[in-house]
N, C-alpha and C positions, 0 to 999 in steps of 0.2 A: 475556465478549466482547460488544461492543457494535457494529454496525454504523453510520460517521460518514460514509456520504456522505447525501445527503437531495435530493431533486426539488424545483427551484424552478420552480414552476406560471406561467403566464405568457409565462415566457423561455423555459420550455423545458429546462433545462439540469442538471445535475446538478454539488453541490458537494461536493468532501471538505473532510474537516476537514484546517486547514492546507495546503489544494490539493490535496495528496498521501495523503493517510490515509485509507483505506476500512474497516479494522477495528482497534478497537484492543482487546487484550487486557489484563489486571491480575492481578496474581498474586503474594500475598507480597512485597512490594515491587519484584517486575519490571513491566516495563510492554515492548508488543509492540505495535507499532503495522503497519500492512499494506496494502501495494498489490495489488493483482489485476489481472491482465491475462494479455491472451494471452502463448501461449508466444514466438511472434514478435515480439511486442511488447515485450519485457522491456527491451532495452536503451534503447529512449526514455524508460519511463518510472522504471529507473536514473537517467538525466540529468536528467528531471526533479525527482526527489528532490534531485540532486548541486547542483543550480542553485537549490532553492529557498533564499529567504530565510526560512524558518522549521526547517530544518535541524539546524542550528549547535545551536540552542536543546536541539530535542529530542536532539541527541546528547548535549550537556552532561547533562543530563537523565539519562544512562545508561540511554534505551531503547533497545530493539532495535527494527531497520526491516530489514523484509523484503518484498520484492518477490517474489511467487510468479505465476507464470506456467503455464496449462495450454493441453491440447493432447489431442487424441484421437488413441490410437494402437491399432492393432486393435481397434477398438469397446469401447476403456476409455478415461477418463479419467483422466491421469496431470498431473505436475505436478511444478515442479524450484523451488527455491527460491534466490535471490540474498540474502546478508544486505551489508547497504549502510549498516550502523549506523556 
């Protein structure tokens, strides 16, 4: 697993790979690509993914895309996963 967002110094800003991609996994000819965010947050950055123009691609592609989203609940960290491939 490789972590593709990176800080751009200057701007300020932070990029993922393809806008949307924060981790991307390899494995035996599967490929996992992953968004992170809050648990509240999941559905924006669903649409975000839905609406990107690099999408398409990586479906064709036959990876998986998963939006995982956490949240603290009685003083653990939990976490539910969206698959959006």
């Amino acid at each position: 697993m490789e972590v593709t967002e990176k800080w751009i110094p200057g701007v300020n800003i932070r990029k993922d790979l393809f806008g949307w991609i924060d981790l991307l996994a390899i494995r035996d000819g599967e490929t996992l690509a992953v968004q992170t965010t809050s648990w509240s947050n999941m559905s924006s950055r669903v649409n975000k993914i839905t609406e990107s123009d690099t999408v398409s691609a990586v479906r064709k592609a036959g990876w998986t895309i998963w939006v995982i989203g956490w949240k603290k609940d009685k003083n653990r960290w939990v976490h539910k996963i969206t698959d959006v491939s």
